[in-house]
N, CA, C and O atoms as a DFTB+ gen file, in Angstrom:
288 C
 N C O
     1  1      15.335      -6.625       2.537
     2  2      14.652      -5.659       1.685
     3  2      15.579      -5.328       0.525
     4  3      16.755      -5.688       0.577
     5  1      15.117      -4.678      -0.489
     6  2      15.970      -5.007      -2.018
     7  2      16.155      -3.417      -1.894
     8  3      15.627      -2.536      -1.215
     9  1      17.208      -3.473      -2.923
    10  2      17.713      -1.420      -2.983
    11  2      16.314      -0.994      -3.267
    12  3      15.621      -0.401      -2.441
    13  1      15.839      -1.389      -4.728
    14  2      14.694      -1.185      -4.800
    15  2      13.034      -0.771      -3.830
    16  3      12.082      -0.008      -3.996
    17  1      13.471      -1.822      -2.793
    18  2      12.059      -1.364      -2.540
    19  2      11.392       0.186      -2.103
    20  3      10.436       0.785      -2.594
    21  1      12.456       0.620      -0.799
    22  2      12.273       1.790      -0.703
    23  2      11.515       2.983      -1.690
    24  3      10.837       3.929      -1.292
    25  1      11.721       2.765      -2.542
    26  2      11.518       3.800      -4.023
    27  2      10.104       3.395      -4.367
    28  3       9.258       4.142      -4.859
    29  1       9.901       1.730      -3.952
    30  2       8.722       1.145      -4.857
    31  2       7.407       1.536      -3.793
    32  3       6.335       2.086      -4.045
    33  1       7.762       1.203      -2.976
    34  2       6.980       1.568      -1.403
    35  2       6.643       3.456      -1.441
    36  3       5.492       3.889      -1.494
    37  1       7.881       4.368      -1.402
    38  2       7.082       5.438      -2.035
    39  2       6.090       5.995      -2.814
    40  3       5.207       6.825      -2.602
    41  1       6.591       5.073      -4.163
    42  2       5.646       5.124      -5.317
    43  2       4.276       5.007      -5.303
    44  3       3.344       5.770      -5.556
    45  1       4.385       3.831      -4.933
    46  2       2.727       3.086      -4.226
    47  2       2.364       4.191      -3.187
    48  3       1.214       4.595      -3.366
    49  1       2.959       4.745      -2.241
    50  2       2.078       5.304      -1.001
    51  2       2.068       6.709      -1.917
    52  3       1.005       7.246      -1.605
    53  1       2.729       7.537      -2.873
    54  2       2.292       8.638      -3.227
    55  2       0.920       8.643      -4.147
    56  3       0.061       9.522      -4.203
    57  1       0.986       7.404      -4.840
    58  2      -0.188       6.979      -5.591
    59  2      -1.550       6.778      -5.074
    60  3      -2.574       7.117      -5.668
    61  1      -1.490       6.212      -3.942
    62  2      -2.552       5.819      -3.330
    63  2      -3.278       7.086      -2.717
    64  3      -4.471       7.385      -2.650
    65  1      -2.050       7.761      -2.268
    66  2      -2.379       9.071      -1.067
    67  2      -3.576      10.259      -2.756
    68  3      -4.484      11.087      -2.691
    69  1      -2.869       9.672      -3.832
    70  2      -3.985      10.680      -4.572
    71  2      -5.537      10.277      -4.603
    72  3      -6.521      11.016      -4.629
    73  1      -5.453       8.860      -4.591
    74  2      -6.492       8.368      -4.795
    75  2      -7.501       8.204      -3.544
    76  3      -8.717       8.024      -3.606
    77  1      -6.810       8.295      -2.562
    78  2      -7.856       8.213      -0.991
    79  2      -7.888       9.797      -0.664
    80  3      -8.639      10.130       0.253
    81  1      -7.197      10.738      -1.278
    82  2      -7.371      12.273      -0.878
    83  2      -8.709      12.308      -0.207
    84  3      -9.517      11.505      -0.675
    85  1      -9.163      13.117       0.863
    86  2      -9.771      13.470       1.393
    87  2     -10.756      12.151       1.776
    88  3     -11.959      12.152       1.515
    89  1     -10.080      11.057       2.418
    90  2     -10.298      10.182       3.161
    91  2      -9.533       9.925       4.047
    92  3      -9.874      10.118       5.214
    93  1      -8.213       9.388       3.706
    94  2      -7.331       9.210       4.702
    95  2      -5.845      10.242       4.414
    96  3      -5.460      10.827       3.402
    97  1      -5.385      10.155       5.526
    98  2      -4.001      11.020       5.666
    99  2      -2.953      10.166       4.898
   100  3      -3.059       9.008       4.495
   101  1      -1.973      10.987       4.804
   102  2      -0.744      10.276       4.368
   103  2      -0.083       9.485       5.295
   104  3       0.461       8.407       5.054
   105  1      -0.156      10.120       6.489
   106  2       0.319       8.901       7.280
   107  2      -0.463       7.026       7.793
   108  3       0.014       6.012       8.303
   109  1      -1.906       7.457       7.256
   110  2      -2.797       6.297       7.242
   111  2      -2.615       5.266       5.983
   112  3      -2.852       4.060       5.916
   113  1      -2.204       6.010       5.193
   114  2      -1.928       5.057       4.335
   115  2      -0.363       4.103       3.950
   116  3       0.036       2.971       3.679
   117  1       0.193       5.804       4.210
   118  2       1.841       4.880       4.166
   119  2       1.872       3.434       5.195
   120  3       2.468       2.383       4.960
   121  1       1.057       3.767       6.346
   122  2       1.288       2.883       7.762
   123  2       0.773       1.813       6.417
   124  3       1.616       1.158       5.804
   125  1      -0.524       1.756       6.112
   126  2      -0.931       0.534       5.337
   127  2       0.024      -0.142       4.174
   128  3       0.286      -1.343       4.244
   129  1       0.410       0.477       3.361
   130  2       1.569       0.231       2.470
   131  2       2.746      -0.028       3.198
   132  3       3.623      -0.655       2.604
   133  1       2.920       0.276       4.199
   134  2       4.449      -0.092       4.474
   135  2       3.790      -1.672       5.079
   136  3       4.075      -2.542       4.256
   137  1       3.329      -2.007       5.779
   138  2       2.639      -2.582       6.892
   139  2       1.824      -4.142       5.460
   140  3       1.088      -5.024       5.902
   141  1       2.130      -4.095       4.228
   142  2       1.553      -4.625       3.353
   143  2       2.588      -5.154       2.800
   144  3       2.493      -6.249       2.245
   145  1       3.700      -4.504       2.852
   146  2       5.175      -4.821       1.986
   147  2       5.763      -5.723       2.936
   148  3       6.373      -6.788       2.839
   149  1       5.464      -5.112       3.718
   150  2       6.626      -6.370       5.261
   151  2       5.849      -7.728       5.252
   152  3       6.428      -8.747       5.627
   153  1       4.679      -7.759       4.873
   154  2       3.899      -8.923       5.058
   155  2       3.979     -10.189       3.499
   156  3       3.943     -11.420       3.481
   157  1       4.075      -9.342       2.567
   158  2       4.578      -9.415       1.240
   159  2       5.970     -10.100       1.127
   160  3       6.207     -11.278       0.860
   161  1       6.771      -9.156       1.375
   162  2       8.093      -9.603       1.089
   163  2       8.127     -10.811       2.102
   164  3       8.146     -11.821       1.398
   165  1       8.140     -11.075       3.082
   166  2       8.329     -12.047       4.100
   167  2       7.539     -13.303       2.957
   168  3       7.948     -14.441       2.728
   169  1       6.714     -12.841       2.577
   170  2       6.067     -14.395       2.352
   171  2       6.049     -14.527       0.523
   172  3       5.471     -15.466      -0.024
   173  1       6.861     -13.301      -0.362
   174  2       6.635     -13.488      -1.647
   175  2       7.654     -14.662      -2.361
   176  3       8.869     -14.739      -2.175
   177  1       6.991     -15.381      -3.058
   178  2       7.909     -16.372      -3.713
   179  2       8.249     -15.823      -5.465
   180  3       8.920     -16.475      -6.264
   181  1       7.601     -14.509      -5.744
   182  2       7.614     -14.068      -6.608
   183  2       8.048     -12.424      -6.728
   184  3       7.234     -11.541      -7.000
   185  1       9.516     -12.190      -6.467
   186  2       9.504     -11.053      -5.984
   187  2       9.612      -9.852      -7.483
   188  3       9.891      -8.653      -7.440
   189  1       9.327     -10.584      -8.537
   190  2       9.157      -9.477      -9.394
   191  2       8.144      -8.695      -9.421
   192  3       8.166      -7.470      -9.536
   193  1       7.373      -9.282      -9.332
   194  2       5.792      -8.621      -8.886
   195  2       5.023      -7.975      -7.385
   196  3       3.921      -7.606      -6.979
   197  1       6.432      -8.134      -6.924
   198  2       6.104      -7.419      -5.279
   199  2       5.393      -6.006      -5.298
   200  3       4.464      -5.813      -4.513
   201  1       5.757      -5.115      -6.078
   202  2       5.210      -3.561      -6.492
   203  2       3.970      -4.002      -6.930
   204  3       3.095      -3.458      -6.257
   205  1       3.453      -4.857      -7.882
   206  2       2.205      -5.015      -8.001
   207  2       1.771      -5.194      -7.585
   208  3       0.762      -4.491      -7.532
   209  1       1.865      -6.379      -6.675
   210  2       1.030      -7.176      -5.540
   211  2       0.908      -5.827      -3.889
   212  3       0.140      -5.662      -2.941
   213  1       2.215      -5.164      -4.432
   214  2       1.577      -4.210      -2.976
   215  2       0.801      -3.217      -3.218
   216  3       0.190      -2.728      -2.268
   217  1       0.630      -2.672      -4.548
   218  2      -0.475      -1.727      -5.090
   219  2      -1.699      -2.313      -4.458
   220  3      -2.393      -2.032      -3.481
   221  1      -1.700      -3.244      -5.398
   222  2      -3.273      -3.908      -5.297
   223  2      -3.532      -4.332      -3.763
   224  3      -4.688      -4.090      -3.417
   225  1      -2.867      -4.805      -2.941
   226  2      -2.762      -5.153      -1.635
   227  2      -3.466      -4.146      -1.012
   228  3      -4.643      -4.175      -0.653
   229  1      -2.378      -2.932      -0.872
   230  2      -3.042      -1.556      -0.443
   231  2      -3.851      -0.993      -0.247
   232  3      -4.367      -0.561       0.784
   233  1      -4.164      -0.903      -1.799
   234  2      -5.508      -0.577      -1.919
   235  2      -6.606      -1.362      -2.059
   236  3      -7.698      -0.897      -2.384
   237  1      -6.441      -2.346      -1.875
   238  2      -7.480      -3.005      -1.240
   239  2      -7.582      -3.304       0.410
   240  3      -8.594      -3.816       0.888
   241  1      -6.850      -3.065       0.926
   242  2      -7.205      -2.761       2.324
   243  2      -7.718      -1.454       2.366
   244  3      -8.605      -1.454       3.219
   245  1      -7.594      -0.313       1.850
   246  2      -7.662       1.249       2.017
   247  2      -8.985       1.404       1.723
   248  3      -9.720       2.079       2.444
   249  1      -9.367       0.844       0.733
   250  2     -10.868       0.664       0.292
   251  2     -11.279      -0.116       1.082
   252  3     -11.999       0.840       1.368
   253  1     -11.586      -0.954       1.794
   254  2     -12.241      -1.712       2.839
   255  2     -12.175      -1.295       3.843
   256  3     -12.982      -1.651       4.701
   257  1     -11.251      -0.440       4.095
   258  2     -11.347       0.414       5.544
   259  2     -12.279       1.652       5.295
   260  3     -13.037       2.109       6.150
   261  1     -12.129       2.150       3.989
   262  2     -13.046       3.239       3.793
   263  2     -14.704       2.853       3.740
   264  3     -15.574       3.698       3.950
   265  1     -14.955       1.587       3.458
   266  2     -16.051       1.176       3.239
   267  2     -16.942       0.847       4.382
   268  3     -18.172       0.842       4.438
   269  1     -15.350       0.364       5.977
   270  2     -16.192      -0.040       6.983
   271  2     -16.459       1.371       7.516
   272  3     -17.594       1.609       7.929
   273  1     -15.564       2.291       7.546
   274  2     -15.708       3.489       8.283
   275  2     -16.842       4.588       7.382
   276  3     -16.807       5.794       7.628
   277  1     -17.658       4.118       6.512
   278  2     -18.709       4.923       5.760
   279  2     -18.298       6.121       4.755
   280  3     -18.916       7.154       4.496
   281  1     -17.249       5.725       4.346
   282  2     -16.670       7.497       3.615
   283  2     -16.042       6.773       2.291
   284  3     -15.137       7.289       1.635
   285  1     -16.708       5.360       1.945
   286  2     -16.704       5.520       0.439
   287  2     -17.717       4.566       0.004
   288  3     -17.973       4.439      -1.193
């Protein structure tokens, strides 16, 4: 894991946590963001774009979970 990520992985889960407010908890989502980065980094051949790719990652799982569970 890079010094960086820690900070980047925050970023993303404070971001997200605004945008799923009153869907999921903070701890539902960090689990997803953290749980997105480990899967990421293990397999990125492009690690400048790891923060991007885990935004979008994220939240696109977060939204598909919200979509199966009826609350978006």
């Amino acid at each position: 894991m890079s010094v960086t990520a820690p900070a980047a992985v925050s970023a993303v889960v404070d971001e997200l946590v605004t945008v799923f407010e009153g869907v999921f908890t903070r701890a539902e989502v960090a689990f997803v963001v953290e749980d997105s980065w480990q899967d990421l980094q293990s397999h990125s051949r492009t690690p400048h774009f790891l923060t991007a790719l885990l935004r979008k990652d994220a939240r696109d799982r977060l939204t598909q979970m919200a979509h199966y569970r009826g609350l978006r």
